[in-house]
TORGULUM-609651 format. One line per field, with one value per residue (C-alpha): residue in one letter; x, y, z. Coordinates in Angstrom, 2 decimals. Each point is the difference from the previous one (the first is absolute). Layout:
r <- A,...
x <- X,...
y <- Y,...
z <- Z,...
This chain:
r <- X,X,X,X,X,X,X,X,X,X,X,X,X,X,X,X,X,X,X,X,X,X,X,X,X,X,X,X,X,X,X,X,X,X,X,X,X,X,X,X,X,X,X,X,X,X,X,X,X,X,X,X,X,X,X,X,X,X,X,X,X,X,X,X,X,X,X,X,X,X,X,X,X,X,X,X,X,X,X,X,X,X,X,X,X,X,X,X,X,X,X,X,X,X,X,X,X,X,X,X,X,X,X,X,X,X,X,X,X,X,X,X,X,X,X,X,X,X,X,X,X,X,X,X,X,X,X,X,X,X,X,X,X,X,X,X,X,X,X,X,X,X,X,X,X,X,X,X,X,X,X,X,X,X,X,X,X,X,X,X,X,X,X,X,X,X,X,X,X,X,X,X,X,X,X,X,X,X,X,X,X,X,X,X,X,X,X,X,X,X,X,X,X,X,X,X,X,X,X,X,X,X,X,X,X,X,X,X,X,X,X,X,X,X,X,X,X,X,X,X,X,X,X,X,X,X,X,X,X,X,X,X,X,X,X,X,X,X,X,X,X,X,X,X,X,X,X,X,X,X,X,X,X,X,X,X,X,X,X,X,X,X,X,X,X,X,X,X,X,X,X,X,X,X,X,X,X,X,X,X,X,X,X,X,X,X,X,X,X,X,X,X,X,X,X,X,X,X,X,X,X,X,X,X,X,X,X,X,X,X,X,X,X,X,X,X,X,X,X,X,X,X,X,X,X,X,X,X,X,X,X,X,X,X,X,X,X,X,X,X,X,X,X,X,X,X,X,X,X,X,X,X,X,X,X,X,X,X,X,X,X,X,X,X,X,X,X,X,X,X,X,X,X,X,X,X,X,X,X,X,X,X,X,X,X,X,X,X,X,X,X,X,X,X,X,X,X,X,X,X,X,X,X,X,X,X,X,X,X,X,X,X,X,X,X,X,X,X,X,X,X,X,X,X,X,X,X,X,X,X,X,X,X,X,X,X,X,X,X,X,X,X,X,X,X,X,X,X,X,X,X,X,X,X,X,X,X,X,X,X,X,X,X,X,X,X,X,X,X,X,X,X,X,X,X,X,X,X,X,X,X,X,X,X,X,X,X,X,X,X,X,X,X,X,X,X,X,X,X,X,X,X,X,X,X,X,X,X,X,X,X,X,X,X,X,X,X,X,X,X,X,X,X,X,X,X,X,X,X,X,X
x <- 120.76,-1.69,-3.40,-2.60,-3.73,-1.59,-2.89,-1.44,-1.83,-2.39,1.51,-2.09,0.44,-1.54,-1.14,-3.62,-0.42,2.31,-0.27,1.12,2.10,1.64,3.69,2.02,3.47,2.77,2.39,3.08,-1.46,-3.70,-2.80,-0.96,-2.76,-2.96,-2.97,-0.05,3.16,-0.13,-0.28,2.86,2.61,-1.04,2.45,2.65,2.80,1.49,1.56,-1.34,-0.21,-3.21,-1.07,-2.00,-2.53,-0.86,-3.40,0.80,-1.15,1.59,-0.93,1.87,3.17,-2.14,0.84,0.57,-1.11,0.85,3.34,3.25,2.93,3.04,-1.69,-1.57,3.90,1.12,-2.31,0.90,3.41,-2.12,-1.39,-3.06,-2.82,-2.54,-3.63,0.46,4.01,-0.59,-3.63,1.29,2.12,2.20,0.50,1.26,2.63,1.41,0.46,1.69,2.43,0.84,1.22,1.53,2.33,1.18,1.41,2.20,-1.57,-1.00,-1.01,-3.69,-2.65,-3.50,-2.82,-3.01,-3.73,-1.47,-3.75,-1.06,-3.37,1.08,2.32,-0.68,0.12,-2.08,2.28,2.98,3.74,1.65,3.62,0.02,-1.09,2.75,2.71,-0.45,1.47,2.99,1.38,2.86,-1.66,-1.96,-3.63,-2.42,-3.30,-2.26,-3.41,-1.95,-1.96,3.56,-1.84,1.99,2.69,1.44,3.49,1.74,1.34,3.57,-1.63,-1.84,2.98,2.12,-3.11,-0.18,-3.82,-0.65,-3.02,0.73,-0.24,-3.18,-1.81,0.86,-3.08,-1.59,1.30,-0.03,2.50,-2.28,0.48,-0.73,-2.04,3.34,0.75,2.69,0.07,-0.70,2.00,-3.04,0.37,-2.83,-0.16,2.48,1.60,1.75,2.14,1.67,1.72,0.03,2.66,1.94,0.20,2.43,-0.96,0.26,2.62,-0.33,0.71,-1.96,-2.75,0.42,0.70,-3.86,-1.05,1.23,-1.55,-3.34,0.26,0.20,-2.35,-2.80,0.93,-0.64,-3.31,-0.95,0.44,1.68,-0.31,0.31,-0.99,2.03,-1.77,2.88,2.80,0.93,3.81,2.88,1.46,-2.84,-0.35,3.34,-0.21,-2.84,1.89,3.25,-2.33,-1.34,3.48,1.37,-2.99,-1.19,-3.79,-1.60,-3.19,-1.53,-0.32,-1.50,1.89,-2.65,1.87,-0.74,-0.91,3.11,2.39,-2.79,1.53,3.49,-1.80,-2.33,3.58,1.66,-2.59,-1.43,-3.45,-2.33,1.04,3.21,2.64,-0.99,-2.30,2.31,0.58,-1.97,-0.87,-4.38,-2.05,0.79,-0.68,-1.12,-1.83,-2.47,-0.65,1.36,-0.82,-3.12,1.07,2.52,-3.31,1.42,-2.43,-1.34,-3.75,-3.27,-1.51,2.71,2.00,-1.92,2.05,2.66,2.17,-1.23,-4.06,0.51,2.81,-1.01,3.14,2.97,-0.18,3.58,-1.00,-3.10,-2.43,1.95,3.52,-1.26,-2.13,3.46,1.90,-2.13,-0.45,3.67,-0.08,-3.46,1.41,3.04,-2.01,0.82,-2.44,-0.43,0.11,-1.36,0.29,-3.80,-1.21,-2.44,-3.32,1.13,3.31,-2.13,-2.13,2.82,1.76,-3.17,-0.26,3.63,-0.28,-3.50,1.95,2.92,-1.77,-2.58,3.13,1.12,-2.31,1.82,-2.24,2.07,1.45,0.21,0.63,0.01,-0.85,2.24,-1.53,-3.66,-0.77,-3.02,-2.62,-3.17,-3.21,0.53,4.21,-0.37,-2.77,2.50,2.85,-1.98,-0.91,3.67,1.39,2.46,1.60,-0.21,3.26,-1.50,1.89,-2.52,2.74,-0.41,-3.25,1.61,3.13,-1.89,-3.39,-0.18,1.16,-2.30,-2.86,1.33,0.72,-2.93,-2.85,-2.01,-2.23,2.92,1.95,-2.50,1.38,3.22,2.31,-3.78,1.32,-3.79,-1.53,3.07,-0.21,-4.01,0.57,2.35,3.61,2.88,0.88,3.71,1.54,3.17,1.35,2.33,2.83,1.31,-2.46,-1.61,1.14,0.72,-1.91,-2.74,-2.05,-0.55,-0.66,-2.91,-0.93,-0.53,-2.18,-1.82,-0.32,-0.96,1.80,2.17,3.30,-2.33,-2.52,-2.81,-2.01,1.30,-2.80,-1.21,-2.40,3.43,0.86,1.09,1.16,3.37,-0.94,-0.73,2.82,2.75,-0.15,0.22,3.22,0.90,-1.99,-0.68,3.97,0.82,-2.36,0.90,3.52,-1.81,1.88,-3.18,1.17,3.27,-0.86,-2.83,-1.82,1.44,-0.70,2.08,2.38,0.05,2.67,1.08,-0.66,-1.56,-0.56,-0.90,-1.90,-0.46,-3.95,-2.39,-0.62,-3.72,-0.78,1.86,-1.45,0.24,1.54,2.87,0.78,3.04,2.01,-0.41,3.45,1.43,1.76,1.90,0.24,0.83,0.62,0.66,-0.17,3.48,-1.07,1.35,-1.38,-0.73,-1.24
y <- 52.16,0.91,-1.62,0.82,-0.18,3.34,-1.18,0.41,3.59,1.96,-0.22,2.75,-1.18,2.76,-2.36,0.25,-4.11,-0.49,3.18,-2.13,-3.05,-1.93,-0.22,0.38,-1.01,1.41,-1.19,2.50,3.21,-1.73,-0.83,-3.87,-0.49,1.91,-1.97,-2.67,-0.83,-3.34,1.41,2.51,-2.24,-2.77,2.00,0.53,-2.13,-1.61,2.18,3.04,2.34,1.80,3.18,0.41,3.05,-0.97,1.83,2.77,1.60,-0.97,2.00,1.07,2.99,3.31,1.45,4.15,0.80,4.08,0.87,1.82,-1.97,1.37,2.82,-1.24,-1.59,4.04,1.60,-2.05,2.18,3.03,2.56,-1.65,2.68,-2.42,0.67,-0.62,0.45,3.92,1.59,3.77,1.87,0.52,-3.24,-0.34,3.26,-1.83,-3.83,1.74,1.96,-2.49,-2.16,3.08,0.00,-3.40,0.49,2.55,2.89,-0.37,-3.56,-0.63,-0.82,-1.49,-0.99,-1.48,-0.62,3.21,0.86,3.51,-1.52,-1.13,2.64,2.74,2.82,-2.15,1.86,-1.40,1.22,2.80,0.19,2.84,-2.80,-2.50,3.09,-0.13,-3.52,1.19,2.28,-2.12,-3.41,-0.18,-1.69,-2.36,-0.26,-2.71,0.07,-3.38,-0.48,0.33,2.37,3.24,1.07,3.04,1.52,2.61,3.10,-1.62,-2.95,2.06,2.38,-3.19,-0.97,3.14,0.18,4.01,2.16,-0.28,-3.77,-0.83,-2.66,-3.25,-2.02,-2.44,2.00,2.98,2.61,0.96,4.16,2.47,3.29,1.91,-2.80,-2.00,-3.84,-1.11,-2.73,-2.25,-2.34,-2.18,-2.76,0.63,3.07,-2.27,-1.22,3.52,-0.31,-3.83,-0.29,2.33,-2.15,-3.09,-3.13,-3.01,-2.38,-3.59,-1.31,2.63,-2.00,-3.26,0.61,2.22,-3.79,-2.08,2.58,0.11,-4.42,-0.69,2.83,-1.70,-3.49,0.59,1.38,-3.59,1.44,-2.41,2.60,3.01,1.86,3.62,2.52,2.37,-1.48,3.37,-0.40,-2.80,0.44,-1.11,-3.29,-1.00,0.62,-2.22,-2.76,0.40,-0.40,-3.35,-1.12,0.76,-1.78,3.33,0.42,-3.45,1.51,-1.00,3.27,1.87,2.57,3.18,1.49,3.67,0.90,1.72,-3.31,-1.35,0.50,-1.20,-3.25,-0.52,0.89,-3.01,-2.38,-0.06,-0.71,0.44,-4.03,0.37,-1.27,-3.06,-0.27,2.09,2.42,1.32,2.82,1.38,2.23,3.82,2.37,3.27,3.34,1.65,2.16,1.06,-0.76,0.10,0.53,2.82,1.47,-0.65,-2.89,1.49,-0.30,1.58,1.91,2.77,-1.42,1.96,1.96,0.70,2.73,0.36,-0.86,-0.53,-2.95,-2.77,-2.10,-0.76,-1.92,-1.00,-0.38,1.19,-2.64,-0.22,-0.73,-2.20,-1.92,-0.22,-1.86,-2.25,-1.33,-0.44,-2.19,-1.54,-0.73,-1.48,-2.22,0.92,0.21,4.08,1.36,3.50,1.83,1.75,1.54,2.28,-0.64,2.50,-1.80,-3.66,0.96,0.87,-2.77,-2.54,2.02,-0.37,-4.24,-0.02,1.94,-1.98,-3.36,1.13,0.34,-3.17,-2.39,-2.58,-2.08,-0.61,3.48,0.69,3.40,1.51,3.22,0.69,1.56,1.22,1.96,2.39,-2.03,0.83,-2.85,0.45,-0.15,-3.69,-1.04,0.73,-1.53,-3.38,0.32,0.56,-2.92,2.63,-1.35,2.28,0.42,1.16,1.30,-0.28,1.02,3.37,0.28,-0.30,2.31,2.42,-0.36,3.20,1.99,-1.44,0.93,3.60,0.44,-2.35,0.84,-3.25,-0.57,-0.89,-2.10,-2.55,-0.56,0.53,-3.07,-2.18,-3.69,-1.12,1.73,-1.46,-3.46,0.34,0.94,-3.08,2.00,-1.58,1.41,-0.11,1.10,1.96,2.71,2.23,-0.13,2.36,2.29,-2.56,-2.38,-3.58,-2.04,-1.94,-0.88,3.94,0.53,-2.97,1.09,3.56,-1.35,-1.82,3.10,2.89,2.42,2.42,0.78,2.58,-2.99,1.49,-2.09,0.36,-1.77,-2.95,-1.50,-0.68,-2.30,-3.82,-2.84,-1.58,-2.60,1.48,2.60,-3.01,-1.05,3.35,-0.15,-3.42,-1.57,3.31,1.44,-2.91,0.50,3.88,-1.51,-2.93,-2.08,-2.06,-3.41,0.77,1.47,1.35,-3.59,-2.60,-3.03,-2.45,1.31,3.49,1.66,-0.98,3.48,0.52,2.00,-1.52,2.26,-0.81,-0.03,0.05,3.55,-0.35,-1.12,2.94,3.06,2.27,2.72,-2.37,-1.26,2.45,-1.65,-3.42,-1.27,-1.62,-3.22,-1.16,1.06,-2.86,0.39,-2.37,-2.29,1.55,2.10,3.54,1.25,-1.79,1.81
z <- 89.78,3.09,0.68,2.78,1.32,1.40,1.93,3.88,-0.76,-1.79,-3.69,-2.14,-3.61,-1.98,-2.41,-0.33,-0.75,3.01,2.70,2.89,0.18,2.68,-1.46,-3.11,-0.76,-2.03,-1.90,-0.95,-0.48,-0.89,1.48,-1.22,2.11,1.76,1.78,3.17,1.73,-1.66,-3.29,0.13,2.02,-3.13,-2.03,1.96,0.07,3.03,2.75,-0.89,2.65,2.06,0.05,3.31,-0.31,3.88,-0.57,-1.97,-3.22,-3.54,-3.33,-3.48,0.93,-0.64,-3.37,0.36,-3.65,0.58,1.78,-0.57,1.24,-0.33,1.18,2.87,0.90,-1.13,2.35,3.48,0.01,-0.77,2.59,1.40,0.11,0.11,2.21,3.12,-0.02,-1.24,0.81,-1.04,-2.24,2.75,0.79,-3.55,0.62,3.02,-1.91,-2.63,1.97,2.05,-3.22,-1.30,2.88,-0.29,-4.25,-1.24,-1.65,-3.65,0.54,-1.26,2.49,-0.86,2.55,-0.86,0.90,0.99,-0.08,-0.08,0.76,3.94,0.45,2.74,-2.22,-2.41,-3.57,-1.63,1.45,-1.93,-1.23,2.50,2.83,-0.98,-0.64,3.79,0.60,-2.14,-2.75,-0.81,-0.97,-2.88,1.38,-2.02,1.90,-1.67,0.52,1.44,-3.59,-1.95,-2.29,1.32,1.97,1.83,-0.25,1.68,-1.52,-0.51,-1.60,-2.21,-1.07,-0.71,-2.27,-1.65,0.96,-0.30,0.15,-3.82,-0.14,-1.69,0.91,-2.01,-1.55,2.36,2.86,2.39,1.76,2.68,0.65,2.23,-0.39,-1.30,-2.31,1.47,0.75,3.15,-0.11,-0.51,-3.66,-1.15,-2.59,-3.43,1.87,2.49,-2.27,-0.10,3.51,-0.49,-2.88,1.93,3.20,0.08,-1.26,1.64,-0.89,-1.16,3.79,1.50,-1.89,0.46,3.82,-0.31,-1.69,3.03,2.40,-1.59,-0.72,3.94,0.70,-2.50,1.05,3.47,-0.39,-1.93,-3.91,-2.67,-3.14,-0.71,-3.07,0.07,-1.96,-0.56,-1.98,-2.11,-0.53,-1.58,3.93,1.77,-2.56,0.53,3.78,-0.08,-1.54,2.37,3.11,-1.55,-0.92,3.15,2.26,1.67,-1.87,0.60,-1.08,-3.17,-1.98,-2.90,-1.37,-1.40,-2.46,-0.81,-3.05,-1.38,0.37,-2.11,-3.12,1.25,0.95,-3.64,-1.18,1.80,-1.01,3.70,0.65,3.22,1.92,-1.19,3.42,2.17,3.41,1.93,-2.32,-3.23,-2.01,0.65,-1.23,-1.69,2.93,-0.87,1.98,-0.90,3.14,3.53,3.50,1.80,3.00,-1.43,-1.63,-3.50,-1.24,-2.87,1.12,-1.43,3.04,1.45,3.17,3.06,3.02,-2.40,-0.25,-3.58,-0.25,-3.94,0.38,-1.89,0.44,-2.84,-3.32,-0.92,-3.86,-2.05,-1.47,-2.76,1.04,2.58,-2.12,-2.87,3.61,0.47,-3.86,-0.02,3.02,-1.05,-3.75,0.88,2.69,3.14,3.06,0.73,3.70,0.30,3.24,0.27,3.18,-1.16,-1.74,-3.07,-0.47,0.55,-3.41,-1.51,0.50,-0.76,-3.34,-0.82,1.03,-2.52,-2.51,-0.57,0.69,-2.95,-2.07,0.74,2.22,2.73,1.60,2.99,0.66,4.00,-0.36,3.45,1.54,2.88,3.01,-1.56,2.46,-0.63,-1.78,-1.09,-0.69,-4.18,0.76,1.75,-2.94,-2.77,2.27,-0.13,-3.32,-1.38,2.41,1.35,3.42,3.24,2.20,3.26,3.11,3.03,2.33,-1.27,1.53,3.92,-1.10,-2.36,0.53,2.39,-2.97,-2.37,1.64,0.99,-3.94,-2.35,2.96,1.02,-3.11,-1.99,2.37,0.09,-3.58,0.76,0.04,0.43,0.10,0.17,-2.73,-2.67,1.35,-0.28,-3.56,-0.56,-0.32,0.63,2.76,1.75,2.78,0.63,2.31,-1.97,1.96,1.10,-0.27,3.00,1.84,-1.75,2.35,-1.84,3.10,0.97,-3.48,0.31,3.32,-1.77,-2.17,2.90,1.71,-1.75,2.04,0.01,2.63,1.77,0.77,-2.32,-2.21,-3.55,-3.02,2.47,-3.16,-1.51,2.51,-1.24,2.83,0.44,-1.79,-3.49,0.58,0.61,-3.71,-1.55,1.57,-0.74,-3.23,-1.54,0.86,-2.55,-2.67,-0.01,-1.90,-1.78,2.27,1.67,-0.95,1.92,3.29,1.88,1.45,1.99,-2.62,-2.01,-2.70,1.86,1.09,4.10,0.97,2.95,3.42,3.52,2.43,3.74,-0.53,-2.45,-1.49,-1.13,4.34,1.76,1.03,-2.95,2.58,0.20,-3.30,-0.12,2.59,-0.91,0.15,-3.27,1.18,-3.26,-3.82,-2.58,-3.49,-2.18,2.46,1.54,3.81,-0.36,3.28,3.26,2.95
């Protein structure tokens, strides 16, 4: 069993008796000791080997508590039509020609990323924009939030999406003034041209899982909680990438909330797997994207093609409130996606209803994102206990948008990391990959910041330092799972999972937080990356 002293460098513990210590050791996939360098080579036995910091930085692997995996892995073979790559629609015309002419006709291309916000003609592409790249490949264009995508008129005939299609509950076929789509599908209606396109095999997964594990491990995370597990495939291609040594990264598995009957029906419970590999919370939506403009929000969405848009529920009060019992009664931890302030109340009334029903002192449900608050949303979200699943990063790559679409008196609510640690949430970091980029130190240095990609000030009261934003990615990643006695502090019993940057975050300039380099990623005491 491999045994070995980390020492020689700033070691941040995270734990609030111990923030700072001079060395620990590990033992196996443990750490046995945290304190002096006398005290943590005490336990180790003889030989063991040195790890030599030589001056750098040592804290817990960052725990991404919002991502989508196998997506993420997915979208890396995908068109990239990503700000800065594509700044116009006809940018977009161009990428997607050019892959049409290297597959056969009929084969099904998707791209990914686009922002109507950044793009020159600032509007969403048409099917009659992509019909230009191609009439003989069917075209998925998915927007950057994930909340809606675009397909061309072939895509859309393969579909059967008509003039005559009506739109499906949760979800809308955008028209034109005669009537007929536009190619553009938001929220449920998605899924009409999405069970039509080819579904990725079991390999295609598991080779998305390896691509997204040495993406993640690079950048200095050790878990990963994905918040879209939705079908038996994905499960299984999960537990094929662990078998076969590909996803190193400890992860939690959302499940969405129509496997879980399949699950109650199997006996399986939220915990249920090991530390690399277990079953969360119940994952379920209650609204769209903000920067898609289908949050479901309380004031109208301003420069809008329609002034009365008020975003998207996906289910009324009722049936949303019916989801979450279920979950809530057979004990699982509930994860609701809520962007907007409308869908936020009804989510906290659906959490107070079912936990009135049947109170759990130790709950953790979680709102994912919580976007749009308002001063009585963040009371009642202390007062329930609900967790917070933040995204700064969106601030930097959406903030521009935000402000074009909420107006500045309600950004300085919007996504406010000060005002819910002032009111004592638990607050915890993610980025939503990818819907942003998975690096955790821009999404810290976005919270630094407060600005957006244009360089304007975005809600600079909402501010916090490096140093309280480093455990909301570390201490709180943990407790978002109820895993805080495994992972998220460097002390004994914990798991050996750790990240080594060449300086000490909290000392840089904040400007440069971004391109601090990560030197090595450990977990369980094994190193997965090395620079």
């Amino acid at each position: 069993m491999d045994a070995y002293l980390v020492t020689n460098g700033t070691i941040l513990t995270m734990d609030p008796a111990r923030p700072e210590v001079e060395a620990f050791a590990v033992i196996g996939e443990r750490i046995v000791a945290a304190g002096s360098r006398a005290e943590a080579e005490a336990v180790l036995p003889r030989g063991f080997r040195r790890l030599d910091l030589a001056g750098a930085t040592c804290l817990p692997g960052f725990n991404e508590a919002h991502n989508h995996m196998i997506n993420f892995g997915l979208v890396l073979g995908q068109v990239n039509c990503r700000y800065p790559a594509v700044r116009s629609i006809e940018d977009i015309v161009a990428r997607f020609a050019a892959r049409a002419g290297q597959v056969p006709p009929g084969t099904w291309i998707r791209g990914r990323g686009y922002d109507d916000n950044v793009l020159a003609e600032h509007r969403h592409p048409t099917r009659a924009d992509l019909d230009r790249a191609s009439s003989a490949h069917p075209f998925v264009l998915t927007h950057s939030s994930g909340h809606m995508l675009v397909a061309n008129s072939l895509a859309l005939r393969l579909a059967g999406v008509t003039r005559e299609t009506p739109d499906p509950p949760g979800g809308q076929i955008v028209r034109d003034e005669h009537g007929e789509p536009t190619g553009l599908l938001q929220e449920n209606a998605m899924e009409l041209v999405e069970r039509v396109v080819p579904a990725p095999t079991l390999e295609e997964m598991v080779e998305a899982l390896r691509r997204c594990n040495d993406a993640y491990v690079a950048a200095g995370i050790t878990s990963s909680q994905d918040a879209g597990s939705d079908h038996p495939l994905q499960v299984e291609a999960y537990q094929r990438a662990v078998e076969r040594g590909v996803l190193r990264l400890r992860t939690s598995m959302m499940i969405r909330h129509q496997l879980l009957p399949h699950l109650l029906g199997l006996g399986i419970k939220q915990g249920f797997g090991d530390a690399r590999l277990r079953v969360g919370p119940v994952k379920l939506f209650a609204d769209g994207s903000l920067i898609g403009r289908t949050a479901a929000v309380s004031r109208p969405f301003l420069n809008d093609p329609r002034p009365d848009n008020y975003g998207l529920t996906i289910w009324t009060q009722e049936e949303l409130d019916e989801l979450v019992w279920q979950a809530h009664a057979a004990g699982f931890q509930v994860a609701t996606h809520a962007i907007g302030d409308r869908a936020i109340e009804m989510v906290l009334d659906a959490y107070e209803r079912a936990l009135a029903r049947l109170p759990r002192p130790d709950h953790r449900h979680r709102i994912e994102h919580c976007g749009v608050l308002r001063p009585d949303l963040i009371g009642r979200i202390a007062r329930v206990g609900v967790l917070v699943v933040s995204q700064p990063i969106f601030i930097v790559e959406y903030g521009d948008g935000f402000i074009r679409h909420l107006g500045l008196d309600r950004i300085q609510l919007t996504y406010p990391f000060r005002s819910l640690l002032d009111a004592g949430i638990r607050l915890v970091f993610s980025t939503d990959c990818p819907v942003s980029a998975y690096q955790p130190l821009r999404c810290i240095q976005s919270a630094v910041l407060e600005r957006t990609a244009s360089g304007r000030s975005y809600a600079l009261e909402e501010a916090i330092t490096v140093a309280e934003a480093l455990p909301l990615y570390t201490v709180n990643g943990a407790y978002a799972t109820f895993e805080e006695r495994e992972k998220g502090m460097l002390r004994p019993g914990m798991l050996a999972d750790f990240v080594v940057l060449e300086r000490d975050p909290r000392s840089v300039d904040p400007e440069e937080l971004a391109e601090l380099r990560v030197l090595r990623t450990v977990i369980g005491g094994e190193t997965v990356y090395e620079a």
